[in-house]
C-alpha positions as CSV (number, residue, x, y, z in Angstrom):
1,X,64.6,-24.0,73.7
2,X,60.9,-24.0,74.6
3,X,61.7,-24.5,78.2
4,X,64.2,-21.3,78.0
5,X,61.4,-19.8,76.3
6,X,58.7,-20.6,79.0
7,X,61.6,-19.3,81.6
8,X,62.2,-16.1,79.7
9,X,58.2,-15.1,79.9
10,X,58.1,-16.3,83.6
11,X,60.9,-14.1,84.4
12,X,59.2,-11.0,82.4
13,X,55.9,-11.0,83.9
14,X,58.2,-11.6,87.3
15,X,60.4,-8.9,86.6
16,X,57.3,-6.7,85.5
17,X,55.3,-7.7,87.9
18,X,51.6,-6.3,87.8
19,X,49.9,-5.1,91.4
20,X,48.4,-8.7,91.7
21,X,51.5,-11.1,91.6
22,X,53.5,-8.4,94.1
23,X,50.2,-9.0,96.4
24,X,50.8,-12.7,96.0
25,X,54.3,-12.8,97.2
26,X,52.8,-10.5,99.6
27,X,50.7,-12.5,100.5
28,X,53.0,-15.9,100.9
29,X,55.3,-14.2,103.6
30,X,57.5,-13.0,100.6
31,X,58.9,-9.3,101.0
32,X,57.2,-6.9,98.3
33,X,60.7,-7.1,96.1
34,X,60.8,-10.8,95.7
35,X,59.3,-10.9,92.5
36,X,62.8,-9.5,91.1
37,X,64.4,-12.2,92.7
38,X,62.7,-14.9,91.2
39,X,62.4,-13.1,87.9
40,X,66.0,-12.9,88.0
41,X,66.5,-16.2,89.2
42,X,64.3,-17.8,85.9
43,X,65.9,-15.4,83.2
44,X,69.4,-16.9,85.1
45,X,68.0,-20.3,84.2
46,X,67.1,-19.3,80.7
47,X,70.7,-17.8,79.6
48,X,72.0,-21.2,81.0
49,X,69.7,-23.7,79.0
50,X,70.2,-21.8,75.6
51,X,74.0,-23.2,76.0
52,X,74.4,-26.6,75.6
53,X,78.0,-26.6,77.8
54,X,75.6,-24.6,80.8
55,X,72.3,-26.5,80.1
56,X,72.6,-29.2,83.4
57,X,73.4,-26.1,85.5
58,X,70.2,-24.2,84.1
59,X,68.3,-27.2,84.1
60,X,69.1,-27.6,87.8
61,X,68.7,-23.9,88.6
62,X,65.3,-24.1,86.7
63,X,64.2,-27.3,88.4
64,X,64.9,-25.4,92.2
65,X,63.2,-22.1,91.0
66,X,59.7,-24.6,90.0
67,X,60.1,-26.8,92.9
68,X,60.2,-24.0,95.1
69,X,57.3,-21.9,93.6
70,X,55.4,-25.6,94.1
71,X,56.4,-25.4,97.8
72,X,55.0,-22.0,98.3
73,X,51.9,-22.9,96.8
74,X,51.3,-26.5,98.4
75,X,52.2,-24.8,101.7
76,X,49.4,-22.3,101.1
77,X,46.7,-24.8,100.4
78,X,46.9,-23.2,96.4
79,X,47.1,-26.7,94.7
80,X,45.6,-25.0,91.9
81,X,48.5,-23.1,90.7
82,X,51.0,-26.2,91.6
83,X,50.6,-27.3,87.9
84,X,52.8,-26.0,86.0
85,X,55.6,-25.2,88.5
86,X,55.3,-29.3,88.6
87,X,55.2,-29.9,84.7
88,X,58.3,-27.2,84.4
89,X,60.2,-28.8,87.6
90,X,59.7,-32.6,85.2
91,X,61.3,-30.8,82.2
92,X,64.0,-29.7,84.1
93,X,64.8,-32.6,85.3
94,X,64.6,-34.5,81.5
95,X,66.5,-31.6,80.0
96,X,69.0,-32.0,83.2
97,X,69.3,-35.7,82.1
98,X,69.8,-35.7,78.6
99,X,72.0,-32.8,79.0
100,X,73.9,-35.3,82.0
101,X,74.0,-38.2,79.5
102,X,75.7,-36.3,77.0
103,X,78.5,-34.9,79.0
104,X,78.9,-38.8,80.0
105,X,78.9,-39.9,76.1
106,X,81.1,-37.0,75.2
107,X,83.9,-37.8,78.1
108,X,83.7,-41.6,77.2
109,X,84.0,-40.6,73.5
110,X,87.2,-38.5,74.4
111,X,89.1,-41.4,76.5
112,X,88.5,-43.5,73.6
């Protein structure tokens, strides 16, 4: 839930975007309406990690999202701001594998 919670306030200030994170997709090559996109893109990945049946989709969803905001940044020399799309990209992955191992337990619990 606190990774939903972190993608919920990403995809606010996204979606809400003040002047200075529209100049910085601006200023990454992004057109000035990309901030939508990835605002839409994170509150996607928060609806899908509240459900425990969606979670490994969100988690993957969320995982892309990070891993490309780290792209963008690395590729722009901004290894400053690369922190926390990495920390958020390593949640996703460990909420993507729990969520993986318990689709596995549950099918194996069903055949038995």
């Amino acid at each position: 839930m606190v990774l939903a919670a972190f993608f919920v306030v990403g995809s606010l200030s996204n979606i809400v975007a003040p002047r200075s994170i529209v100049e910085e997709y601006v200023k990454w090559g992004y057109p000035h309406w990309f901030h939508f996109v990835t605002g839409s893109l994170e509150l996607m990945t928060a609806v899908l990690l509240v459900r425990a049946q969606t979670r490994l989709w969100g988690s993957a969803l969320g995982c892309t999202v990070m891993l490309a905001a780290l792209a963008t940044v690395a590729v722009h020399g901004e290894y400053e701001h690369g922190v926390a799309p990495l920390v958020v990209a390593t949640l996703s992955i460990v909420v993507g594998w729990i969520a993986w191992r318990k689709r596995l337990a549950a099918g194996s619990m069903a055949r038995a």
